[in-house]
N, C-alpha and C positions, 0 to 999 in steps of 0.2 A: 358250371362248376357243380359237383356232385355235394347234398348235404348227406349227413348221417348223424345217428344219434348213439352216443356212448351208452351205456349202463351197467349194472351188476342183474346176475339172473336171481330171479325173487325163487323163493323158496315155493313148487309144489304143495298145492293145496292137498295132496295124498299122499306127503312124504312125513314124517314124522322129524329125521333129521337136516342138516344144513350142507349134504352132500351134493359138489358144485355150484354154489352158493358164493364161493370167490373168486369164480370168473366172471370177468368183465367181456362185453360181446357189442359188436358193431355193426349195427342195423344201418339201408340209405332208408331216406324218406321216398315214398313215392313219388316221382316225377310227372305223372300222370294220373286223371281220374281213372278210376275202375268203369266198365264199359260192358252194357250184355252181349256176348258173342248171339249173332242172330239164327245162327243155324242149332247150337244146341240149350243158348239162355242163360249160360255158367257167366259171372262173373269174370272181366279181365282187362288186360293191358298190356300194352310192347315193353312194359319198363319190366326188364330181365333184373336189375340189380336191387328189386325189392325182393329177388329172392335168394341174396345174398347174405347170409350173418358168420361174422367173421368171432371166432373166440379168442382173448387173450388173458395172461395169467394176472397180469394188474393194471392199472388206468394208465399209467405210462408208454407201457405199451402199444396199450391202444391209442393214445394220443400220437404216439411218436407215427404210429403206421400211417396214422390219418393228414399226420402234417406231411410225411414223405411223398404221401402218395395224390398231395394238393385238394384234399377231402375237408371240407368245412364240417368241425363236427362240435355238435353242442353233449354236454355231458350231463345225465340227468343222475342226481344224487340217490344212493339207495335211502330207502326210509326207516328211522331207526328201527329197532326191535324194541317191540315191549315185550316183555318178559313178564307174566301173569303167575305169581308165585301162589299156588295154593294146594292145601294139604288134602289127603284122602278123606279125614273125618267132615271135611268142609261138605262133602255130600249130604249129610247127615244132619245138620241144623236145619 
């Protein structure tokens, strides 16, 4: 049985605003260790559905897809916002 894991996409460290920030997206867990290919060194694995990420518009969804499709999926909660409220002059003290 395949696991996966729910979540919401965190906001880019280089974006200023919250745009697609409320899609929820469904990663599997790796099924396999990562392994060195011997002939070139690169990092890898046969497990094809870690390179799988599924987007949907809310947790529902995603949950529904994952019970349809007999996918064990754990949902990991986004983590609140703090909201750091401070004024221009605040430079200046």
């Amino acid at each position: 049985m395949a696991h996966a894991r729910i979540f919401q996409k965190p906001k880019n460290a280089m974006q200023s605003g919250r745009a697609g920030t409320d899609r929820w997206l469904l990663e599997f867990e790796p099924a396999e260790a990562k392994r060195p290919d011997p002939l070139t060194g690169w990092a890898g694995s046969g497990d094809t559905r870690e390179q799988v990420r599924l987007e949907f518009p809310d947790l529902a969804a995603a949950k529904a897809y994952a019970e349809r499709h007999g996918i064990g999926a754990t949902v990991v909660p986004a983590p609140e916002r703090v909201l750091k409220l401070q004024a221009y002059a605040d430079n200046f003290r």
